[in-house]
N, C-alpha and C positions, 0 to 999 in steps of 0.2 A: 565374578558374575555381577552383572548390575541388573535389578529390576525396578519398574515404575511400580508395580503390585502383583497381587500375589499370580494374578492371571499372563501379566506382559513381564518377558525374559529378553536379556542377550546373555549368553554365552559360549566360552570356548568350549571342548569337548576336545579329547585326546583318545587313541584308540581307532585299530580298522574298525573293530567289531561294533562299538558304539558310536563311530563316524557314519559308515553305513546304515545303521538303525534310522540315524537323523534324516539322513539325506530320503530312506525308502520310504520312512514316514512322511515328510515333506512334500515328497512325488504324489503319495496316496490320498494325501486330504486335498489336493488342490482345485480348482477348477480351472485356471489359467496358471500358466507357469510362461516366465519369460525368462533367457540364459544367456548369458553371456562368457565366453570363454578364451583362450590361448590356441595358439593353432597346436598343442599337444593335448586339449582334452577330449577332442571329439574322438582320439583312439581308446580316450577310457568310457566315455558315455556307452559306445558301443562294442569296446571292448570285454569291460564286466557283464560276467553274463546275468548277474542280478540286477544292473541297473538296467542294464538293452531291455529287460525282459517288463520291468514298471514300463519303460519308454514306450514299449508297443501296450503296453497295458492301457498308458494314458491315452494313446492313439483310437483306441479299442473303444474307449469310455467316451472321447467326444472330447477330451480335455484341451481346449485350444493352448498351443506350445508356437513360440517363437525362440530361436536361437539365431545367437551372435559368434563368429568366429575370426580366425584367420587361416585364409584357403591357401597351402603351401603344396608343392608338390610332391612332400613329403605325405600328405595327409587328403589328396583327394581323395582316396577311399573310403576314409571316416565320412568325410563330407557325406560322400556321394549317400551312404548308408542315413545318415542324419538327415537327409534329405526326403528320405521315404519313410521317416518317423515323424518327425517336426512339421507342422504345418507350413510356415516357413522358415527360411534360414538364410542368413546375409553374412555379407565379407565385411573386413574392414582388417586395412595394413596396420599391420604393429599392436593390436589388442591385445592388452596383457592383463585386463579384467577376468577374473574366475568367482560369477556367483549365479545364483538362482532366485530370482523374486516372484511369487503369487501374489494371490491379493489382500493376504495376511501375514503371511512369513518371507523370512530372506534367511538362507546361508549361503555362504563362501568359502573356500579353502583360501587356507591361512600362507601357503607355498606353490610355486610355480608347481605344476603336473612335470609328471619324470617322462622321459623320452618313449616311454615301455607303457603300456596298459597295464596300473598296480592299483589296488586299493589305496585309497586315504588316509591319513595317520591321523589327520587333524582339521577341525572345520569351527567356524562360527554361525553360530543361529540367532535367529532374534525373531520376534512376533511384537516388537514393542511400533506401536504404528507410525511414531516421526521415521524411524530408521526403514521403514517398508516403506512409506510414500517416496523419500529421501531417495532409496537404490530404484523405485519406479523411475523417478524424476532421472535420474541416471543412465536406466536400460534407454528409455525414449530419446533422450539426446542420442545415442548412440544409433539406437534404430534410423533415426532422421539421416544419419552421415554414412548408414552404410550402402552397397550396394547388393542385390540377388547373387546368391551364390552359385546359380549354375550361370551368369555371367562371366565371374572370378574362372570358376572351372573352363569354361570357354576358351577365355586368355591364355591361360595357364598352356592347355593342352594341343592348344592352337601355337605356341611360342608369340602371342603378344599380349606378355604380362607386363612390358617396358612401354613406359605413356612417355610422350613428347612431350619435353616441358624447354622454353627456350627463354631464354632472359635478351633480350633485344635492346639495345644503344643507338641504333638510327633511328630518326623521328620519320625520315620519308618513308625506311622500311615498313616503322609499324603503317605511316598512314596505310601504305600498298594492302599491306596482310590486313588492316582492319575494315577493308573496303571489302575487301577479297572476298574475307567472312562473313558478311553481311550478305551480300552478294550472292552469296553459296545457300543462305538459308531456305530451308523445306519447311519447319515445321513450326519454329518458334524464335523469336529474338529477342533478349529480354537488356535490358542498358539502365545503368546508373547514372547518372550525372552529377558531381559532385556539386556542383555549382552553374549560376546562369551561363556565364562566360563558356564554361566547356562543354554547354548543351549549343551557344551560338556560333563555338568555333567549326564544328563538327556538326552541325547544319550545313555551313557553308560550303564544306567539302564534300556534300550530299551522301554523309553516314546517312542520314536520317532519309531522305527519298529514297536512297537505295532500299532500305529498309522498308520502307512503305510499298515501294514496288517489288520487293518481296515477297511480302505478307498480300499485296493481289492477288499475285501469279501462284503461289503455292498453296494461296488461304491457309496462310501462315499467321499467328497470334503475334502480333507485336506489342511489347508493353515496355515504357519506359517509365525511370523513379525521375525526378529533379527537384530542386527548388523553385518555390513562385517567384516570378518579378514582372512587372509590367511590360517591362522591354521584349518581351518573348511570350505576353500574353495571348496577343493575336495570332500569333504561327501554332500555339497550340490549339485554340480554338479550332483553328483550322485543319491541324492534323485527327482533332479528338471526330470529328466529321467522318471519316474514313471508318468501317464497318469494323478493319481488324486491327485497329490503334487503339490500344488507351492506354489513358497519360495520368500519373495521379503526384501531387506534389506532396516533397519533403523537407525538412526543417534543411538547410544549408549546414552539411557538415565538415566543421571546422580540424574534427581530426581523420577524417577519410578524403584524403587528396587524390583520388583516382576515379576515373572510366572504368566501372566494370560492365564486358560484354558477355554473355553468355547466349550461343548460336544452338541449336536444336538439344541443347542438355551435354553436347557432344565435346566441345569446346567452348574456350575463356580466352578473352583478352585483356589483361588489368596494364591500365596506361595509367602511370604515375605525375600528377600533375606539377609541372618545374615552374612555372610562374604564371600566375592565373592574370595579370595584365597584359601578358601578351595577345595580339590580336590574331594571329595563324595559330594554326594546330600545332603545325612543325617547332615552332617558337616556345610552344608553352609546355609540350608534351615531354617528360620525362625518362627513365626507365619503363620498360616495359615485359611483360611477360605472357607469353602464350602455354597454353598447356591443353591437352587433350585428357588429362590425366581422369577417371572418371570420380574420383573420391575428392579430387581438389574441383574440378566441377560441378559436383553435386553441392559441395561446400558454399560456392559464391550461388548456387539455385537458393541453398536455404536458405543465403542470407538474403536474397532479393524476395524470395517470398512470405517470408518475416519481415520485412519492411513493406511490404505490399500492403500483409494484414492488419500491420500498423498504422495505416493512414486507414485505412477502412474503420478501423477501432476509433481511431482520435477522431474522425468524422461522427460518429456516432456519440461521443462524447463532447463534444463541443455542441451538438446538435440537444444534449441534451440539457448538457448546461446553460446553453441559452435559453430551454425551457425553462429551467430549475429558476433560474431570476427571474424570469416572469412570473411565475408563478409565487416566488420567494415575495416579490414584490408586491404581489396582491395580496398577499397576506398580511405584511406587515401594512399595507394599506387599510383593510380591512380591519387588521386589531387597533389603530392608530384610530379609524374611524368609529367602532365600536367601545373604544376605551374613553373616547370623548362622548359619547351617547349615553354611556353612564354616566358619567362624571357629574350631567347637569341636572340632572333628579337625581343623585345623590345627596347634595349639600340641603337641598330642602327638605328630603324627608329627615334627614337628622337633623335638621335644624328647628323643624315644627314638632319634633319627637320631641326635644329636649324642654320648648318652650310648654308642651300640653303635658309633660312628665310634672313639671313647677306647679300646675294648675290642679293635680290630682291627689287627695291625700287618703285615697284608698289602696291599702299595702300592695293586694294584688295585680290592680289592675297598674299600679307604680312599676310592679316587675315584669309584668308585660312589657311595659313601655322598655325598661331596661334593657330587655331581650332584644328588641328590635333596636334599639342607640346602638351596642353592644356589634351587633350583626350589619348595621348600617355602616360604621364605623371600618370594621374588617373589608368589606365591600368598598367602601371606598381607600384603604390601602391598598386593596387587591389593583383597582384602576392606575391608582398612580403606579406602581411598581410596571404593570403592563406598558404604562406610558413611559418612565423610566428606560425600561429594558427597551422600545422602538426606538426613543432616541441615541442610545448608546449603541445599540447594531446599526444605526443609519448615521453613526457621530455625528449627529445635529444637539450633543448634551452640549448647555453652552454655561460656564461657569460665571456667576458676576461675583468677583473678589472685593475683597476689602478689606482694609486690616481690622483685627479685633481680639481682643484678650481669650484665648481657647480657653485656660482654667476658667475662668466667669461663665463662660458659655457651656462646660463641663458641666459643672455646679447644675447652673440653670437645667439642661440636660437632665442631670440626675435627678432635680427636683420633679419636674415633670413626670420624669418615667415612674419616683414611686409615687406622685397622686392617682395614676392608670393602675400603679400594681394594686394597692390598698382598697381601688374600687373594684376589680376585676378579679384580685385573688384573695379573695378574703380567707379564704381556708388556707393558706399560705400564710408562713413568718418570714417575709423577706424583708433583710436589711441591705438597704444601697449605701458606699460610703464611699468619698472620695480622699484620696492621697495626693497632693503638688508638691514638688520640689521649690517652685515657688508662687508666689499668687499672683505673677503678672510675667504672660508667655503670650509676645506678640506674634500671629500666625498673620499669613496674608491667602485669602482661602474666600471660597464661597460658602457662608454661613450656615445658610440655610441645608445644602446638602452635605457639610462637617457636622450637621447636629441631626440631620434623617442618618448619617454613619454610624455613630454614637448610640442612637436610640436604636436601631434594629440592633447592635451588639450587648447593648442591655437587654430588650425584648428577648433575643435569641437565648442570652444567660437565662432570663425565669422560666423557659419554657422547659429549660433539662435541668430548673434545680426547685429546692424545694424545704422552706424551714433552715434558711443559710443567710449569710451574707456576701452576698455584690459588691468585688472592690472595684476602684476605679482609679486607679492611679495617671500621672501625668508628672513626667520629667523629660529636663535636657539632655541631648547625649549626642555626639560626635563634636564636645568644644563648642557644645552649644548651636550646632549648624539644625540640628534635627531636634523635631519632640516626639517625643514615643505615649502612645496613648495604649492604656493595657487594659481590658476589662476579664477579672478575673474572680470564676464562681467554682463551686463545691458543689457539683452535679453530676447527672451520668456521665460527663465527658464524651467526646466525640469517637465515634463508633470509628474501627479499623478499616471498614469499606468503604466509608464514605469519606475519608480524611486524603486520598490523595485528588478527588477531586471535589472539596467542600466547597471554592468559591466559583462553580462554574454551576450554569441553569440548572435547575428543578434537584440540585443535589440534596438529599431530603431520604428519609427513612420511611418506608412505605408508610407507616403507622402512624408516623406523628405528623400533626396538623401544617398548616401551612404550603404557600407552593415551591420554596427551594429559590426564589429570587433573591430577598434580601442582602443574603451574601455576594452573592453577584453583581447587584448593581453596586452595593458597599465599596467592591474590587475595582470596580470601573473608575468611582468618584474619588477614590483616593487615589488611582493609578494617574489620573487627570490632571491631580494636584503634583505631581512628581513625587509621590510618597508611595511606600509600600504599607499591604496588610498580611498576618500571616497570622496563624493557629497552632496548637498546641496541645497538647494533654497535660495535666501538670503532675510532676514528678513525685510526690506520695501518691498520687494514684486516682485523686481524686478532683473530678469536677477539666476545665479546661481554661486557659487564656489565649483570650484572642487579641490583637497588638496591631496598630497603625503605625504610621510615623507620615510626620508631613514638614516641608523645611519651613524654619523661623525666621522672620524678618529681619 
C-alpha cells in the first residue's frame, strides 16, 4: 500500500467479499462516476445483482454516470440494459481498459472480466488526487475517440459493422475520389493543408471551389487549416469573404506530410505528400487512403479541431504578449525614469546632511542628522540597484574594463566596508580580514562594478552575522587561468527555501530588511565578466560562503 497521508490511499484489496464492499462503497459516495470497461463487463455491471441494484440507485439519486465500452454481439444486451441505467454510454473497438473514476476516487480491476457474470477477486483503489486527475485525464481522452453506443448497436444489428477502408496508389484515382467527395458534401468539409504548395496545387484542380460551392448550396461549414505565405495571401483573403469559409493559419508541419480531408464526419481522405516541389497534384501526391470507418474518422475530426483551438489560443496569446511588452516597457520606462528623479535630490540632501552634521555639536540633534545620512544613503542604494536591475533586463549594462590588481582593490574593498560597519554597527564585534595567495592578481574587469560585487557580499555577510569574523580570501585556481574570490562568515547561513533561488529578484526572507536585488545584479556583473558566482552553507554548520571567479590576465 502506498499512502501520501493518513487521509490519501492506493491500494490492492484481495477477496469477493471485500472487493465488492469497495467497489459498493465507491458507487455510494459519489456524485459523478465515469467507467470505462471491456466488452465482457457490462455482463457483470448488470449481471450482479448487487451492483445492477447501486446502478439503478445512482440513476435514482441523480448521479450523473458515463460509461465506456466495446459493443460485440456477444454483448448487445448488456449494452442495451446499460443503456437505460447510464446516462450515456459510447463504443470504442478494442478497449481493454477496466476502471471507474469520480471526483475523488478511482478503482480498477487488476484482470481481464471472465466470459460469465462472476464477482471480483481483486481490485485497486486510490483517493490519492494526482492518480484521480491522472485516470480523469484518461477516461476524457477516451470519451473524445469514442462513438454513441446505440450507433455501434445500429451497425452491428443492421450487418454494417465492416467500415471501407481502401489504401489507394493512383494519383488520378485519388484526384477523381477527392473531388468526388468534396462534391458530395451536405454538411461540413473540413481540410488540412500541410503546406503552401499543396494548398496551391489543389486550388488549381478546384478542390477548393468545389468546396466553396458546396458550402452555398448546402449551407455547409467549410473550414480549412494551412500555413501562411504571401503567395496565397490574396486567394485567402478572398475566399475568407465567403459567409461559410474560414481559413485560419498554421505553423508549416514538417513531420505531417499529408492532405487530410474530412466530408460531413462521415468520411476521410489522407493524401500522403511524395514531393512538395512538384507543381501538379498527380506529381506530388503520394499514397493515399479513404476510409469511412467512424472511430478513424472521428480520430482526424479531433485532430483537426484540436488544431483549430489551437490557433484560436496562440492568437490570444500572441495578442497578449504583445500587450505584456508594452506594457512591460512602460514600466521599465517608468522605473528608469523615476529612479533618475531620485537620484538627483538625493546626492544633495546627503551631501548638506553631512556638511550641517560637521557644523553641529549638540549629541542629539548630531543623531538626528545621523538618522537621516544613514536613511538618505539606503535610498540612494535603493536607486542605483533599481538603475542597475533596468539596465541589465534591457542589456544596455555597459562594462568599461581595465586592468588592475583585484587583491589591492580587495583590500581597499574591505577597508571601506569595515569604516561603514564600525559606524553603523556599533553594537556589533565584526572583524573583516583578508587572505591572498598572492599580492599582485592581474584581472581585466570593470572596477567599479568588481568592487559594488564584493561590497554587497560583505554587506550581505553583516546582515546574518553577528560578533564574528568576515573572511575574504583571494587565490589562483585552474593553472592560474581563474581567480576565485570567496567571502566567508559564521552567521545564520542561508535559509533552505531561499537557496535554490538566492540570486534571482527580490529573493529575500520576508523579515529581514532589504529588497532582494543585490544578489542579482552581483550575478548579472560577474556573469558579464565570463566568471561565475555561486553560494553555500559551510560544512560545520555554521554561517555560509559565497565564491566569484573571474579570468586572469
Amino acid at each position: 500500500m502506498v499512502s501520501n497521508n493518513s487521509s490519501q490511499k492506493t491500494e490492492v484489496t484481495h477477496g469477493e467479499e471485500k472487493v465488492e464492499n469497495i467497489i459498493l462503497q465507491f458507487l455510494s459516495k459519489a456524485d459523478r462516476i465515469d467507467s470505462c470497461a471491456d466488452h465482457k463487463a457490462a455482463s457483470l455491471a448488470v449481471g450482479v445483482e448487487s451492483f445492477k441494484n447501486v446502478l439503478y440507485d445512482l440513476k435514482n439519486r441523480g448521479v450523473k454516470t458515463r460509461y465506456i465500452t466495446e459493443v460485440t454481439r456477444g454483448n448487445i444486451d448488456s449494452c442495451k440494459e446499460m443503456m437505460k441505467i447510464a446516462d450515456e454510454v459510447r463504443h470504442i473497438d478494442g478497449i481493454k481498459a477496466n476502471f471507474s473514476v469520480s471526483e475523488t476516487e478511482y478503482v480498477a480491476t487488476t484482470a481481464a472480466h471472465q466470459e460469465k457474470a462472476q464477482p471480483l477477486s481483486r481490485v485497486i483503489y486510490s483517493n490519492v488526487k494526482d492518480i484521480v486527475e491522472h485516470q480523469q485525464y484518461i477516461f476524457e481522452s477516451f470519451w473524445n475517440r469514442a462513438i454513441p453506443v446505440d450507433q455501434k448497436i445500429k451497425e452491428i444489428e443492421e450487418g454494417d459493422d465492416l467500415a471501407d477502408i481502401e489504401v489507394i496508389r493512383s494519383s488520378d484515382r485519388v484526384q477523381d475520389l477527392y473531388l468526388n467527395i468534396v462534391k458530395a458534401a451536405t454538411k461540413e468539409i473540413l481540410l488540412i493543408f500541410p503546406t503552401t504548395n499543396a494548398f496551391s496545387r489543389q486550388y488549381k484542380i478546384g478542390a477548393v471551389n468545389l468546396g466553396k460551392e458546396a458550402a452555398n448550396r448546402q449551407n455547409a461549414i467549410f473550414r480549412i487549416l494551412m500555413p501562411f505565405h504571401e503567395s496565397t495571401e490574396q486567394t485567402v483573403l478572398t475566399l475568407k469573404r465567403e459567409e461559410n469559409i474560414h481559413i485560419r493559419y498554421i505553423e508549416q508541419m514538417s513531420e505531417t506530410m499529408a492532405t487530410i480531408l474530412v466530408v460531413d464526419r462521415k468520411s476521410s481522405l489522407v493524401m500522403e505528400l511524395r514531393d512538395d516541389s512538384k507543381s501538379t497534384f498527380v506529381e506530388a501526391i503520394g499514397l493515399s487512403t479513404f476510409s469511412n470507418s467512424k472511430a478513424g474518422v472521428l480520430s482526424y475530426v479531433a485532430i483537426f479541431e484540436n488544431l483549430w483551438k489551437q490557433t484560436e489560443l496562440y492568437q490570444h496569446v500572441k495578442e497578449s504578449n504583445k500587450q505584456l511588452k508594452v506594457h512591460e516597457k512602460m514600466q521599465k520606462e517608468f522605473i528608469n525614469i523615476a529612479a533618475h528623479e531620485l537620484r538627483n535630490p538625493i546626492q544633495p540632501i546627503l551631501g548638506l546632511t553631512e556638511v550641517l552634521r560637521t557644523k553641529i555639536n549638540d549629541t542629539q540633534q548630531r543623531e538626528l542628522l545621523d538618522a537621516i545620512i544613514r536613511n538618505a544613503k539606503r535610498l540612494k542604494q535603493l536607486t542605483e540597484n533599481v538603475l542597475d536591475v533596468t539596465k541589465i533586463e534591457s542589456r544596455s549594462l555597459i562594462l568599461k574594463k581595465e586592468r588592475f590588481n583585484l587583491t589591492e582593490m580587495v583590500r581597499n574593498a574591505i577597508a571601506d566596508s569595515g569604516d561603514q560597519i564600525r559606524s553603523e554597527n556599533k553594537d556589533n564585534n565584526i572583524i573583516l580580514e583578508v587572505l591572498a595567495t598572492e599580492n599582485v592578481i592581474i584581472v581585466e574587469a570593470d572596477r567599479g562594478r568588481v568592487n559594488q560585487v564584493i561590497s554587497n557580499l560583505i554587506e550581505n555577510a553583516v546582515k546574518f552575522t553577528k560578533d564574528c569574523t568576515i573572511t575574504v580570501t583571494i587565490e589562483k585556481k585552474d593553472i592560474g587561468r581563474e581567480v576565485i574570490v570567496r567571502v566567508k562568515d559564521s552567521g545564520t547561513g542561508i535559509d533552505a527555501k531561499i537557496l535554490p533561488r538566492l540570486f534571482t529578484k527580490f529573493a529575500k526572507k520576508f523579515e529581514t530588511k532589504g529588497t532582494g536585488l543585490g544578489l542579482f545584479i552581483s550575478k548579472s556583473i560577474i556573469e558579464a565578466h565570463n566568471g561565475r558566482i555561486w553560494a553555500e552553507n559551510n560544512d560545520d554548520g555554521k554561517g555560509a560562503t559565497f565564491s566569484f571567479s573571474l579570468p586572469v590576465s
